[in-house]
N, CA, C and O atoms as a Maestro MAE file, in Angstrom:
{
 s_m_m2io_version
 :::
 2.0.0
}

f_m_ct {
 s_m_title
 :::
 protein
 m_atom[220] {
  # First column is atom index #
  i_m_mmod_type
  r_m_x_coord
  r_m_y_coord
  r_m_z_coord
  i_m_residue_number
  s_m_chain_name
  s_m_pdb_residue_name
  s_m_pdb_atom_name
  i_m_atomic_number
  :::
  1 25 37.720 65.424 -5.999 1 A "UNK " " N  " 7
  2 3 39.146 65.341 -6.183 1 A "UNK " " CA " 6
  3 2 39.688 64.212 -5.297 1 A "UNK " " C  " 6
  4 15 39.084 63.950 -4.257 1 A "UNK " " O  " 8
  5 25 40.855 63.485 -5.660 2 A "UNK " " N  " 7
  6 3 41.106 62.271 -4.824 2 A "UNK " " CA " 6
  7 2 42.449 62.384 -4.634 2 A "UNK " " C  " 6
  8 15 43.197 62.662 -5.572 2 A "UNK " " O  " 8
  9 25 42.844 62.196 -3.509 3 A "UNK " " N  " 7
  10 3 44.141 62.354 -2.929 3 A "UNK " " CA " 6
  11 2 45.090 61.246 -3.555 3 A "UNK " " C  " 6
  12 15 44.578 60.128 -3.496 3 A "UNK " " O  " 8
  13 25 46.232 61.278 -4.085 4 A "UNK " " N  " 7
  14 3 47.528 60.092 -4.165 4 A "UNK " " CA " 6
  15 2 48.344 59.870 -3.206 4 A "UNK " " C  " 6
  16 15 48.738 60.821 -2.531 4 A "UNK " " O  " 8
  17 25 48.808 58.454 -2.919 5 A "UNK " " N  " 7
  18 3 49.782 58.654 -2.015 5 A "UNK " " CA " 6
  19 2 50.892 58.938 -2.869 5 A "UNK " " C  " 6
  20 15 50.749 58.718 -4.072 5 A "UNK " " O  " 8
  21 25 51.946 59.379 -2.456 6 A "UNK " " N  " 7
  22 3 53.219 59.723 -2.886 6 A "UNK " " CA " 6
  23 2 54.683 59.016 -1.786 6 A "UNK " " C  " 6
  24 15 54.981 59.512 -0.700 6 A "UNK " " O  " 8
  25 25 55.461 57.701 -2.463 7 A "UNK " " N  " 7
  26 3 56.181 57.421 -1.501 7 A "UNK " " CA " 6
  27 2 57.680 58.063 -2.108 7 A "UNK " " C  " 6
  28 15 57.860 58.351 -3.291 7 A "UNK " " O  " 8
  29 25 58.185 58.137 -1.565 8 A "UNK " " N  " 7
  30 3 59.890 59.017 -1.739 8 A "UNK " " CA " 6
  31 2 61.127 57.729 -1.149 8 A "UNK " " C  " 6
  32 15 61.233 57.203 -0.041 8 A "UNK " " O  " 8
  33 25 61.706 57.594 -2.063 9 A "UNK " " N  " 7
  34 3 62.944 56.930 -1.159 9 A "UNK " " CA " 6
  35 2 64.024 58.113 -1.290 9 A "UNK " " C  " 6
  36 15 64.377 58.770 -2.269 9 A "UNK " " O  " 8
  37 25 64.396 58.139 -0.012 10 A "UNK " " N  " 7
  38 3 65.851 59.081 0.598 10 A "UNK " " CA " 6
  39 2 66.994 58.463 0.378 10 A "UNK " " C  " 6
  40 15 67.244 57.259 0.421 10 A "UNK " " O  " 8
  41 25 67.647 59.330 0.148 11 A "UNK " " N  " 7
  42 3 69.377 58.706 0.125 11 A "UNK " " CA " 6
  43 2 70.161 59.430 0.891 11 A "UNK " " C  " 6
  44 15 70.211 60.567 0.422 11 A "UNK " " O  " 8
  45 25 70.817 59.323 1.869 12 A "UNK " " N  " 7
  46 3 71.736 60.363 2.308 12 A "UNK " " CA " 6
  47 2 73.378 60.120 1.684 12 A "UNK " " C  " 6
  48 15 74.104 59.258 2.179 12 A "UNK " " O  " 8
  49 25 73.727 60.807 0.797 13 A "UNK " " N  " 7
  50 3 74.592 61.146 0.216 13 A "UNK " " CA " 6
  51 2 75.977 61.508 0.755 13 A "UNK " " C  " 6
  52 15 77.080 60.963 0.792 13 A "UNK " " O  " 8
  53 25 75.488 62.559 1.121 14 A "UNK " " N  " 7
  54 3 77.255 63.514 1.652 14 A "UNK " " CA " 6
  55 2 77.170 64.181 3.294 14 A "UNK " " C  " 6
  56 15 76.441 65.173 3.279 14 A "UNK " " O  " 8
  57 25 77.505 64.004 4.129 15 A "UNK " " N  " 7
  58 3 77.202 64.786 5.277 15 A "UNK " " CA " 6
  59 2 78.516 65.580 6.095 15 A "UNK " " C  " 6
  60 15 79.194 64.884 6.850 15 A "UNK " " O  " 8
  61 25 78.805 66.816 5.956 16 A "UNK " " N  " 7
  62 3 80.252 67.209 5.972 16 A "UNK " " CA " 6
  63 2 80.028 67.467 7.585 16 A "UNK " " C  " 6
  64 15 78.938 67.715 8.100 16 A "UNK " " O  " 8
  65 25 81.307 67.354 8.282 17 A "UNK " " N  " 7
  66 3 81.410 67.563 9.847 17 A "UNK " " CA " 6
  67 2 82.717 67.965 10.026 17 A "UNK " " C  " 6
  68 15 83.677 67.207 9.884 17 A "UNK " " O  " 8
  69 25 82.806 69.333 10.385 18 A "UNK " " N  " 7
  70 3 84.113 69.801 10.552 18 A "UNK " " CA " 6
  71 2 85.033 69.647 12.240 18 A "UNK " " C  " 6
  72 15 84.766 69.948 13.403 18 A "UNK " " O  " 8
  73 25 85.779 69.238 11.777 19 A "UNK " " N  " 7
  74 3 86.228 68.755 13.236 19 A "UNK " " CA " 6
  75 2 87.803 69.336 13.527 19 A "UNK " " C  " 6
  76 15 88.448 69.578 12.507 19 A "UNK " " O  " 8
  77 25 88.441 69.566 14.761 20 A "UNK " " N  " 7
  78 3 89.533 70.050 15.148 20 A "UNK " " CA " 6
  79 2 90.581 68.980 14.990 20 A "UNK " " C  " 6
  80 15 91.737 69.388 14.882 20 A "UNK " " O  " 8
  81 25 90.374 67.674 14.959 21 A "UNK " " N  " 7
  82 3 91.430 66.551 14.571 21 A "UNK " " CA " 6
  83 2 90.981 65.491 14.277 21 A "UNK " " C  " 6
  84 15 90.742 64.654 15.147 21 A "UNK " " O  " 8
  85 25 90.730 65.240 12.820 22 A "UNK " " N  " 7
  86 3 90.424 64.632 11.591 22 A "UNK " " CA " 6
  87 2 90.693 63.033 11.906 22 A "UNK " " C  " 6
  88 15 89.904 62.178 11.503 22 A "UNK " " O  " 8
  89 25 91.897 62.701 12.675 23 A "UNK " " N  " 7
  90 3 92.428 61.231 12.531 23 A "UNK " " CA " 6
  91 2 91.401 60.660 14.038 23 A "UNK " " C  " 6
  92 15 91.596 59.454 14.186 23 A "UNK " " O  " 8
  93 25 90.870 60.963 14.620 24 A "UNK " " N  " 7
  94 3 90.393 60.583 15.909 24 A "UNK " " CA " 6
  95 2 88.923 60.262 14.966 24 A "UNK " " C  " 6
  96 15 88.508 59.105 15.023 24 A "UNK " " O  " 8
  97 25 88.284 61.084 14.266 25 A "UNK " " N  " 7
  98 3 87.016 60.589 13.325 25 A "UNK " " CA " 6
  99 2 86.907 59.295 12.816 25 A "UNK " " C  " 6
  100 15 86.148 58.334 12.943 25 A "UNK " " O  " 8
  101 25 88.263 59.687 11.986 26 A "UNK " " N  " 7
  102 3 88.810 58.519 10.893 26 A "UNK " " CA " 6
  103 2 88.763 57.396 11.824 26 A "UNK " " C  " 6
  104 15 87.764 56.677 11.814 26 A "UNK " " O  " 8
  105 25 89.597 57.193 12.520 27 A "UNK " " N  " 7
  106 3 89.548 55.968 13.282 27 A "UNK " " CA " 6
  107 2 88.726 55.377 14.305 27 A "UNK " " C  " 6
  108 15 88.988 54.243 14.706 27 A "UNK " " O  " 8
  109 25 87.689 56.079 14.797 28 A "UNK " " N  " 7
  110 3 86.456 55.655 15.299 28 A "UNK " " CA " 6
  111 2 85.767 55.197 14.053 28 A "UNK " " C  " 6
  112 15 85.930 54.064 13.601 28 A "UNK " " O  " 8
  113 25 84.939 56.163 13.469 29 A "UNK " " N  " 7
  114 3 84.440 55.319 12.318 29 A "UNK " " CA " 6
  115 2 84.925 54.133 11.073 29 A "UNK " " C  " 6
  116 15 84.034 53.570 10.437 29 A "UNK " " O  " 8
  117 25 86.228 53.854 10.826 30 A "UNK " " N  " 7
  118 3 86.930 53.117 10.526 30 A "UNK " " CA " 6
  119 2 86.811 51.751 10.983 30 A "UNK " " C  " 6
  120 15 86.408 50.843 10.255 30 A "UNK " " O  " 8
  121 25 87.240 51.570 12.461 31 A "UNK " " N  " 7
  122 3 87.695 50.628 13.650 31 A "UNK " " CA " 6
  123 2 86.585 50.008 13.818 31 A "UNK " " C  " 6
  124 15 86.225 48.853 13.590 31 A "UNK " " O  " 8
  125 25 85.893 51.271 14.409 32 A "UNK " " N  " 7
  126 3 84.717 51.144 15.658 32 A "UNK " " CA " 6
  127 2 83.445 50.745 14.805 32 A "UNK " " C  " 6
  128 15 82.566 49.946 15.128 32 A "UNK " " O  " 8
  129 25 83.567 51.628 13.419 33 A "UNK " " N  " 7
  130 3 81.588 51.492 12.981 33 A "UNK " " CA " 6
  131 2 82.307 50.414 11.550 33 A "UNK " " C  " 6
  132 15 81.332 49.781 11.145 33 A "UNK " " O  " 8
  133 25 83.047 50.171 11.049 34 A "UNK " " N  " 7
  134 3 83.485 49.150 9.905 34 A "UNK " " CA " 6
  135 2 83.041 50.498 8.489 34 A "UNK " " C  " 6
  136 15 82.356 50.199 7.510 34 A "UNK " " O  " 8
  137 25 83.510 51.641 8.686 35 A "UNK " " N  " 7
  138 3 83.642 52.321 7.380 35 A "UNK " " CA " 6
  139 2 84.479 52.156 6.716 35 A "UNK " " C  " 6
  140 15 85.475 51.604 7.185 35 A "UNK " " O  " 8
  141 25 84.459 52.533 5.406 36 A "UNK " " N  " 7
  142 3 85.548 52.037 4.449 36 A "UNK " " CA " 6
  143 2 86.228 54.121 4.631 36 A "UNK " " C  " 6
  144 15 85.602 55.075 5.093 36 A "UNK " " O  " 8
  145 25 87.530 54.083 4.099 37 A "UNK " " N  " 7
  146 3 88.009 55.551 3.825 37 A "UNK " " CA " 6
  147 2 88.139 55.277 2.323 37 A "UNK " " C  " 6
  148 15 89.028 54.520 1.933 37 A "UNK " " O  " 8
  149 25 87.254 55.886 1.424 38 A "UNK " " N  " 7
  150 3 87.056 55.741 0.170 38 A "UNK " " CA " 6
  151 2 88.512 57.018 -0.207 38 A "UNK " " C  " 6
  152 15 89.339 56.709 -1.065 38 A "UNK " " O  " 8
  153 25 88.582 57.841 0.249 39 A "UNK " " N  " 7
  154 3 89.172 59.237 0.097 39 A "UNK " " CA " 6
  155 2 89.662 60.030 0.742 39 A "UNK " " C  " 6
  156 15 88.937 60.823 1.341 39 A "UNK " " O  " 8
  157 25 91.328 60.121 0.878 40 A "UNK " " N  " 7
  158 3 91.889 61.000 2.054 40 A "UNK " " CA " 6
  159 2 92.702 61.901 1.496 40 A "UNK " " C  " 6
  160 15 93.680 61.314 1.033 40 A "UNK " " O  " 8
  161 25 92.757 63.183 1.305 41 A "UNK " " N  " 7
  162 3 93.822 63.942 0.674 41 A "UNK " " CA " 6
  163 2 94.470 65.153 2.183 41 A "UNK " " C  " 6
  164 15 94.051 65.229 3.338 41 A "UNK " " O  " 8
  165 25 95.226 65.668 1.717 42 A "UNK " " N  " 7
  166 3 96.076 66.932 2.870 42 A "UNK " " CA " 6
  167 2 96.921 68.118 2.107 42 A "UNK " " C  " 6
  168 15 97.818 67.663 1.397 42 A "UNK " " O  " 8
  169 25 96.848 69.068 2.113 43 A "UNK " " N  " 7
  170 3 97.445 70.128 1.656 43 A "UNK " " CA " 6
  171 2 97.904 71.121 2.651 43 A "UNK " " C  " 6
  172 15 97.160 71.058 3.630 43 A "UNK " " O  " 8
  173 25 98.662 71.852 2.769 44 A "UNK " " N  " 7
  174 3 99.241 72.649 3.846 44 A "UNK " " CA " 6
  175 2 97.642 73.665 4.062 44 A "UNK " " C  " 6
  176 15 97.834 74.535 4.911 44 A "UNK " " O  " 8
  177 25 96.472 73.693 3.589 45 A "UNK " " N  " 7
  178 3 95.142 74.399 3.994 45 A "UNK " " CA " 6
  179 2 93.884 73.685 4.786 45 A "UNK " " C  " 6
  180 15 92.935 74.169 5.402 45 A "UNK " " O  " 8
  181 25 94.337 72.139 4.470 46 A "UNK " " N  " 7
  182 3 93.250 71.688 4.837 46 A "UNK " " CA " 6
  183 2 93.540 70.007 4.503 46 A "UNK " " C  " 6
  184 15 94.347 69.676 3.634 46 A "UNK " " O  " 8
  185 25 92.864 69.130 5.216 47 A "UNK " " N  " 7
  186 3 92.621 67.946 5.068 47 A "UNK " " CA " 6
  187 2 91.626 67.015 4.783 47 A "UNK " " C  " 6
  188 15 90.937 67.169 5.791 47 A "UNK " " O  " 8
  189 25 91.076 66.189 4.153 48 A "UNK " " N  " 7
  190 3 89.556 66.108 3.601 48 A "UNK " " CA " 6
  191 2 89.988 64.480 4.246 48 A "UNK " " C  " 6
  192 15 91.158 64.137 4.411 48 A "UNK " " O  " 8
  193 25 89.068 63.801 4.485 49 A "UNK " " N  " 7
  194 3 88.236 62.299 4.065 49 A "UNK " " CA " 6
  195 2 86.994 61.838 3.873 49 A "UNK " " C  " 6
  196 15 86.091 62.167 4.642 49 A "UNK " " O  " 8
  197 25 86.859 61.312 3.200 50 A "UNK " " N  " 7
  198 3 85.536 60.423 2.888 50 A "UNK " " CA " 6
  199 2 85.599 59.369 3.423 50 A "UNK " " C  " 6
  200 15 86.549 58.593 3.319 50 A "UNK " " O  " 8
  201 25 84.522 59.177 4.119 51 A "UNK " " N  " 7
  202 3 83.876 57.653 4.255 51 A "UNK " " CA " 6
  203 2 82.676 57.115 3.454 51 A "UNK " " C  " 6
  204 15 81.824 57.718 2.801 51 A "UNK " " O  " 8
  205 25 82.937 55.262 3.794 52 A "UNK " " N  " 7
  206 3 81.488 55.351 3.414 52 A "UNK " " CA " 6
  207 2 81.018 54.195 4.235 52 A "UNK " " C  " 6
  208 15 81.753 53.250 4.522 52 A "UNK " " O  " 8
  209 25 79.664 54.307 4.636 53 A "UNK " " N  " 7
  210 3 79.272 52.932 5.252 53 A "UNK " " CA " 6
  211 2 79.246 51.792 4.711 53 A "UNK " " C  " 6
  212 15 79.022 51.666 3.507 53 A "UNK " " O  " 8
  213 25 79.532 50.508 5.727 54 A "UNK " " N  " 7
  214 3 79.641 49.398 5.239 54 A "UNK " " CA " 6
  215 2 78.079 49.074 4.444 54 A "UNK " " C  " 6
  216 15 77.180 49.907 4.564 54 A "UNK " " O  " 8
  217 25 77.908 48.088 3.820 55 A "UNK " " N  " 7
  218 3 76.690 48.160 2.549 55 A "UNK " " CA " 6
  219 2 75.811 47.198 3.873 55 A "UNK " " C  " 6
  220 15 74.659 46.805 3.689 55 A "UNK " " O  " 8
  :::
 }
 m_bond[219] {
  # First column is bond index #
  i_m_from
  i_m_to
  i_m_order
  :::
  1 1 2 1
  2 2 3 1
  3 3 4 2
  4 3 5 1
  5 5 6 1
  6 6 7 1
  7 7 8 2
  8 7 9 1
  9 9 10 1
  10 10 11 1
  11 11 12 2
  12 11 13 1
  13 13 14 1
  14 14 15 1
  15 15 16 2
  16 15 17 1
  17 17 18 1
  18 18 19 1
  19 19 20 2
  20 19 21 1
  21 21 22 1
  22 22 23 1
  23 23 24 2
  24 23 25 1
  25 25 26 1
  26 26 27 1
  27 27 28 2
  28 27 29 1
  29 29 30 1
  30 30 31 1
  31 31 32 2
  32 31 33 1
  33 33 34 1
  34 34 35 1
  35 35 36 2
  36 35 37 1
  37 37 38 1
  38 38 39 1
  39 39 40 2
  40 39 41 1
  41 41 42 1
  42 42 43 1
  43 43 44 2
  44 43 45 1
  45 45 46 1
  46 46 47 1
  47 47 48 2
  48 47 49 1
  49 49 50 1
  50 50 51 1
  51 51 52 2
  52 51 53 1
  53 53 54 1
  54 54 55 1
  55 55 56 2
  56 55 57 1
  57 57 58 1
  58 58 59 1
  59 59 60 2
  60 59 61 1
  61 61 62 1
  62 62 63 1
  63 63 64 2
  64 63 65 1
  65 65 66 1
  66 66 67 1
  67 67 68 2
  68 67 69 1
  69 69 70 1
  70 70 71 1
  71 71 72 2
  72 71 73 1
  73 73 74 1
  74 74 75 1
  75 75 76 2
  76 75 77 1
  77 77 78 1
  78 78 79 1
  79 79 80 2
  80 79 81 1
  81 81 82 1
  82 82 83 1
  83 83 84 2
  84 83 85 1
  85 85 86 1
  86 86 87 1
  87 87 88 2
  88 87 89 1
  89 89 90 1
  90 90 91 1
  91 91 92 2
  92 91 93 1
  93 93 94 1
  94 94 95 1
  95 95 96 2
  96 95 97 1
  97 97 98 1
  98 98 99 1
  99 99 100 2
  100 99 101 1
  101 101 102 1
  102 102 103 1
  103 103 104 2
  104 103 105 1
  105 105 106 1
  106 106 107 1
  107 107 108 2
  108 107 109 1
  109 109 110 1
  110 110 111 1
  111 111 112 2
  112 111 113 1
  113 113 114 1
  114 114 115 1
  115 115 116 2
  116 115 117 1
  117 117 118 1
  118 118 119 1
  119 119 120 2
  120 119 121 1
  121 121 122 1
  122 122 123 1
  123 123 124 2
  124 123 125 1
  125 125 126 1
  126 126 127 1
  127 127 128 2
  128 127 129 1
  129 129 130 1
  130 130 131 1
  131 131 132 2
  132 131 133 1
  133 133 134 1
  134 134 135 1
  135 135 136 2
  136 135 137 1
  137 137 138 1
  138 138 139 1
  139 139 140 2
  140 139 141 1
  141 141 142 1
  142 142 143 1
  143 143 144 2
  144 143 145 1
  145 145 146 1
  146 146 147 1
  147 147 148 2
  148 147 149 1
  149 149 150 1
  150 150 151 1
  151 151 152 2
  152 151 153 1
  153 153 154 1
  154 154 155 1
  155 155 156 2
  156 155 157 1
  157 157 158 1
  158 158 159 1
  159 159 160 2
  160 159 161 1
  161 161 162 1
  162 162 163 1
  163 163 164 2
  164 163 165 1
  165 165 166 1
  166 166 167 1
  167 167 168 2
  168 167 169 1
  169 169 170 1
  170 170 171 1
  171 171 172 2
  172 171 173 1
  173 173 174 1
  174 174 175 1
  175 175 176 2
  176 175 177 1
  177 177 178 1
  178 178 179 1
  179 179 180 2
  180 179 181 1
  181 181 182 1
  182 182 183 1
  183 183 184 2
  184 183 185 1
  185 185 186 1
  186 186 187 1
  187 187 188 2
  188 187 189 1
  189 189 190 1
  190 190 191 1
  191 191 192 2
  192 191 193 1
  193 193 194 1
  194 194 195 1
  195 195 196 2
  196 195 197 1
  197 197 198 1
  198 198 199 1
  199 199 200 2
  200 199 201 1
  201 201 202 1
  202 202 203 1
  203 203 204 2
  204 203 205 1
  205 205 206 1
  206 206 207 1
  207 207 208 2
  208 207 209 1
  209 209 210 1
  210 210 211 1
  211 211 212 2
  212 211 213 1
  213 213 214 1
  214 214 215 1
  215 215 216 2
  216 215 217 1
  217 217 218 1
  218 218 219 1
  219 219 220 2
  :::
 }
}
């Protein structure tokens, strides 16, 4: 019997991080790392953003 290699490429997709104040995130990673905010919404329950890394 003969072994295959098997290579995989990864993607990391989505990585959620819940945090106590949302705009201090936003603007480190924004400012500081050059993310884009693809997506920011707010509802009296909750507040969401997306980032995404620069390419």
């Amino acid at each position: 019997m003969t072994r295959s290699r098997c290579l995989m490429d990864w993607t990391l997709e989505v990585v959620v991080l819940p945090v106590s104040d949302i705009n201090r995130p936003i603007a480190f990673y924004r400012d500081q790392m050059g993310f884009r905010v693809d997506h920011e919404t707010r509802n009296e329950h909750m507040h969401v953003a997306q980032l995404s890394a620069p390419a």
